[in-house]
C-alpha positions in Angstrom: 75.6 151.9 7.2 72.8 154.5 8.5 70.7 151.2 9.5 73.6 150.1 11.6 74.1 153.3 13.6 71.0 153.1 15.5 71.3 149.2 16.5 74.9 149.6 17.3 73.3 152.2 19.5 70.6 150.3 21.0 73.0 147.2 21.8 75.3 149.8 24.0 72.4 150.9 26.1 71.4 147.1 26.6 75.7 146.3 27.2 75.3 149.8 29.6 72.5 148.4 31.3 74.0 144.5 31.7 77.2 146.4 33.3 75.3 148.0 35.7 73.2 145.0 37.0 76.2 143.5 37.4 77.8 145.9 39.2 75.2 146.5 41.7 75.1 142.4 41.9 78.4 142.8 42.7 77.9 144.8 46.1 77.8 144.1 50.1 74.3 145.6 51.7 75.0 146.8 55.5 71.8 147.4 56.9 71.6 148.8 60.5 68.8 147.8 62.8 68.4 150.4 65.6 66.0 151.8 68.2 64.2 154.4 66.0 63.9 154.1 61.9 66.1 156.8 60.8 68.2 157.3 63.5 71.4 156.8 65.3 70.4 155.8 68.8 72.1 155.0 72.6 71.7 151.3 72.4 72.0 150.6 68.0 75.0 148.0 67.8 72.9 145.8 65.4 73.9 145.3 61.8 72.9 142.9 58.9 75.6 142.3 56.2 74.4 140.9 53.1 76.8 139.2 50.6 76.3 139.6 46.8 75.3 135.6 47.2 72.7 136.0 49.3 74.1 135.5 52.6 73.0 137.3 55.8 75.1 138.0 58.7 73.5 139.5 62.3 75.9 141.3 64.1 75.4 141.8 67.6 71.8 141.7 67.8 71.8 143.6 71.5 68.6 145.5 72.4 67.2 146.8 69.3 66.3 143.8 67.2 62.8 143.2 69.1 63.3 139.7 69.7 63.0 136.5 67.1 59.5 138.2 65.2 61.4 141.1 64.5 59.7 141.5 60.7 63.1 143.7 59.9 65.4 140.5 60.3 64.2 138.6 57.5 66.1 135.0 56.4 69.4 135.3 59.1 72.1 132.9 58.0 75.0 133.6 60.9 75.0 135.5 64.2 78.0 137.4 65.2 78.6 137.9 69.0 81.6 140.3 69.9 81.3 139.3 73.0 78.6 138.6 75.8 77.7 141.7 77.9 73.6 142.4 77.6 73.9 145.3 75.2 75.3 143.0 72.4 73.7 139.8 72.8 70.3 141.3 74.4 69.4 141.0 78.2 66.0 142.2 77.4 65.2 144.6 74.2 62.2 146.8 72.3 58.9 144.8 72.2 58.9 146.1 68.5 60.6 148.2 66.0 60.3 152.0 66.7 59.1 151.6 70.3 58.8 155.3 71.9 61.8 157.1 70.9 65.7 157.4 71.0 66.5 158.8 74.2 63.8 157.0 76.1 63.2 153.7 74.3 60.8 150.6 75.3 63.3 147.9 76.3 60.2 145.8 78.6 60.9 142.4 76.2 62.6 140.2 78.7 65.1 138.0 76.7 67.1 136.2 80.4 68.4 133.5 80.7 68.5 132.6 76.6 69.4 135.8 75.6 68.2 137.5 72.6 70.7 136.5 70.4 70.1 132.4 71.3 66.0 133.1 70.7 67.2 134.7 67.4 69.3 131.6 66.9 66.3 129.1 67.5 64.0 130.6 65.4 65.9 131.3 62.4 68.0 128.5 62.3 70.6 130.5 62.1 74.5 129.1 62.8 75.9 131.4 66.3 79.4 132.4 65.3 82.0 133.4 68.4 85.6 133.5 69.5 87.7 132.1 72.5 84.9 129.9 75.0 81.5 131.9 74.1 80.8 128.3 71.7 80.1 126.0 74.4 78.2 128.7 76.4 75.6 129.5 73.6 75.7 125.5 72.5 74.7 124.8 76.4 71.8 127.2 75.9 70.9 125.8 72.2 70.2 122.5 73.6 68.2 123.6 76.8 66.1 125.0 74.2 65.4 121.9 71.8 67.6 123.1 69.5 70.7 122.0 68.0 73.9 122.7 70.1 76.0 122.3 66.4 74.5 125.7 65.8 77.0 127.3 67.6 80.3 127.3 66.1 84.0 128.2 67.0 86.5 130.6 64.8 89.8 131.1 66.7 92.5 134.0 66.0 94.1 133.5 63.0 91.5 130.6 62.0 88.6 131.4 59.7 85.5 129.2 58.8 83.3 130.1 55.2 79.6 130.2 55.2 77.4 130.7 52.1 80.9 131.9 50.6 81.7 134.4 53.5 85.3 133.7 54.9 84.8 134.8 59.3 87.9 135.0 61.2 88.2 136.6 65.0 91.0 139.1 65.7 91.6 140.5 69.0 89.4 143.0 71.4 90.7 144.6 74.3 87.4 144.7 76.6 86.0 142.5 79.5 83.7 139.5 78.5 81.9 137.9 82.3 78.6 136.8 82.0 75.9 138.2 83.8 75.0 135.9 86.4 71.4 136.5 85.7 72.1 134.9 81.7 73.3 131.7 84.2 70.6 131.2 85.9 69.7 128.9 88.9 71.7 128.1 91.9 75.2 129.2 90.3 73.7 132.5 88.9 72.5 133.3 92.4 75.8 132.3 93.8 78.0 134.6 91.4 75.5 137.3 92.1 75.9 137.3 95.6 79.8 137.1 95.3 79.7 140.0 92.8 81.4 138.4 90.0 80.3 136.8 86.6 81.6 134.1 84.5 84.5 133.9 82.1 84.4 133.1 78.9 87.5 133.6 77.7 88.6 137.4 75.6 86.1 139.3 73.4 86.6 139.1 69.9 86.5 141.5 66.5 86.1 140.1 63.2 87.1 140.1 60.0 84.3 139.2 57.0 85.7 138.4 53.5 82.7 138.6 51.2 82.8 137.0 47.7 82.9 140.3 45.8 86.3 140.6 47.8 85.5 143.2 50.3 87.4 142.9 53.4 85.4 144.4 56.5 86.5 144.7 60.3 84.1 145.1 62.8 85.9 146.2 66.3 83.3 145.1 68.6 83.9 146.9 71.9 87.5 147.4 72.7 90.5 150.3 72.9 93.2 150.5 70.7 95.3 147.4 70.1 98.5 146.4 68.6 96.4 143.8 66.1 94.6 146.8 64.3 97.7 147.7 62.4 99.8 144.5 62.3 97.1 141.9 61.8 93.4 143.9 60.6 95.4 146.2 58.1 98.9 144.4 57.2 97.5 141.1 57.1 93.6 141.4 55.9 93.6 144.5 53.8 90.2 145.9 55.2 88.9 148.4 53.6 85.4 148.9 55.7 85.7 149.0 59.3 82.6 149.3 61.5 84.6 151.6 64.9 83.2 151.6 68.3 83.2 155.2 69.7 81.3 155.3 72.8 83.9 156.2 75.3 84.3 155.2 79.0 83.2 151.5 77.8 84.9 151.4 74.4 87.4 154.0 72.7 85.9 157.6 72.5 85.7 159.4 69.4 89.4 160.6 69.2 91.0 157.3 69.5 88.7 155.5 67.4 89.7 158.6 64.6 93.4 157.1 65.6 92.7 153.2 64.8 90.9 154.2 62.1 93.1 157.3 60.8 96.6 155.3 61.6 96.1 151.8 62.5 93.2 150.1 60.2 93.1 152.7 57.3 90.3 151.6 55.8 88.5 153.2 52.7 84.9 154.2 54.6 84.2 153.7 58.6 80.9 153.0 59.8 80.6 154.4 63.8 79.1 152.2 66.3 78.4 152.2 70.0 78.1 155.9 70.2 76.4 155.6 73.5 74.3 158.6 72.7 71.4 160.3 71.1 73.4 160.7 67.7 71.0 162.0 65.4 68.1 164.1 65.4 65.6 164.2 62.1 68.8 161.8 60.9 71.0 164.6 60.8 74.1 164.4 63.0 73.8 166.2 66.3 76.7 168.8 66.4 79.3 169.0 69.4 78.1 164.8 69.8 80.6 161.9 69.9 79.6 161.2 66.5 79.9 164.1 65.3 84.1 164.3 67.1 84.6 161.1 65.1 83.6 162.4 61.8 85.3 165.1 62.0 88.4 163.8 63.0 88.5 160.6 60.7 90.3 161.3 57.1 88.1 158.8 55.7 84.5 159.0 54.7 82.3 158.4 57.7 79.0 156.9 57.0 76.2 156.8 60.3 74.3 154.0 60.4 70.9 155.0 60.6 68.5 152.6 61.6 66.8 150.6 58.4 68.7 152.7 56.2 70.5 150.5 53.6 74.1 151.0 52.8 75.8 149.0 49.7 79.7 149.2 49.7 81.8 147.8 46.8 84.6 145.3 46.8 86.9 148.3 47.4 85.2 150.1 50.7 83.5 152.5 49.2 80.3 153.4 49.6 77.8 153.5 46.3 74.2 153.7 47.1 72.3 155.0 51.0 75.3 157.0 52.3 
């Protein structure tokens, strides 16, 4: 009996350590990529989500991914466009990671007409993702390219469409969506330009990801407060992360997003986005900042997305490992 004490003992370590593997197998990696590493910067919107199967999302891509060589994007599966104003899909953006600092960054990388997002696209092979008409748009600059205008792809409200095992669905924004003539190029671009206006393509867009370990995660893109946040991203979907514009002026400031998030979405953690501001200094939150409002007035944990900083979150919300 002795003898079988200390193997019985031995086996529960290895059971211990199996259980653990498999839990951390079992968990979605959010990985910011902003401005500065270690920080929370004006212009960070960027965000790769990495299933437990190996699939990896880019989420508005914007300024701070510095361009298609960008060594911190590794293999990219799926883009994610919110909508199609320069900060999200990248008018121009950093030369390279870290360039100069978060309140006066390097943004000299031209990225018009394609777009940083579409040169992303191209080089990756990766499969564009949008709502309402931003499909045909980025399919139209696909092809000019040489590449494949079935890269961009179409999920409606209340559709979905699964990739590598991740179920996407749209949800509704309430924001503007023109593009900037200068993304349009040529005689037209010049034309809309001169008139002041920019082309529609149809309303901006949240989503909804449904990873395979069952996590359910809204991302609000820009956009105020909206009827769908209760009724459809919490009644309907269940999320339990949400990643909650805050910026203000542009977006919802830091109170209202603390109301989606405190009375509408109710998730288990909230990532802030789109601060609009120097948020961090050293990493630690800047105090009397919009980031800082929002944290202190969500009743949820709040976790800042600091650039290159990875965050896993299990199939509940919660946030086990970088927070």
């Amino acid at each position: 009996m002795r003898a079988i004490v200390p193997v019985l003992a031995a086996l529960a370590v290895i059971l211990a350590g199996f259980a653990v593997t498999a839990a951390a197998a079992d968990r979605v990696k959010v990985t910011p990529l902003g401005l500065i590493k270690g920080e929370f910067c004006k212009f960070d919107r960027a965000m790769i989500f990495e299933d437990p199967g190996g699939t990896r999302i880019l989420y508005d891509p914007g300024r701070t991914v510095a361009g298609a060589n960008d060594p911190r994007l590794g293999r990219i599966d799926v883009i994610l466009a919110s909508h199609i104003h320069g900060d999200h899909v990248g008018d121009k953006h950093q030369p390279k990671p870290n360039a100069e600092t978060c309140g006066n960054p390097d943004l000299s990388a031209g990225a018009l007409p394609n777009t940083n997002l579409v040169n992303i696209a191209l080089a990756k092979g990766a499969t564009i993702v949008t709502g309402s008409e931003m499909p045909k748009f980025f399919a139209t600059k696909l092809m000019a390219l040489g590449g494949d205008p079935k890269q961009s792809q179409l999920a409606r409200f209340g559709s979905s469409r699964e990739f590598g095992g991740v179920k996407i669905t749209t949800v509704p924004a309430a924001h503007s969506n023109a593009v900037n003539p200068a993304m349009i190029g040529g005689e037209l671009g010049d034309l809309l330009a001169a008139a002041g206006l920019g082309a529609y393509v149809g309303p901006p867009t949240g989503y909804v990801l449904t990873f395979t370990n069952g996590l359910v995660v809204y991302l609000s893109g820009d956009t105020g407060i909206t009827a769908e946040q209760d009724s459809v991203v919490r009644h309907h979907y269940h999320a339990k992360l949400a990643v909650m514009n805050i910026g203000d002026v542009f977006t919802t400031g830091p109170n209202e997003a603390a109301y989606v998030i405190n009375e509408m979405v109710r998730p288990i953690s909230v990532i802030p986005s789109h601060a609009n501001e120097v948020a961090t200094k050293n990493g630690i939150v800047i105090a009397g900042s919009k980031t800082d409002t929002f944290i202190q007035a969500v009743n949820v944990p709040a976790h800042v997305p600091l650039s290159e900083r990875t965050m896993t979150f299990d199939r509940y919300g919660n946030c086990v490992d970088g927070c």
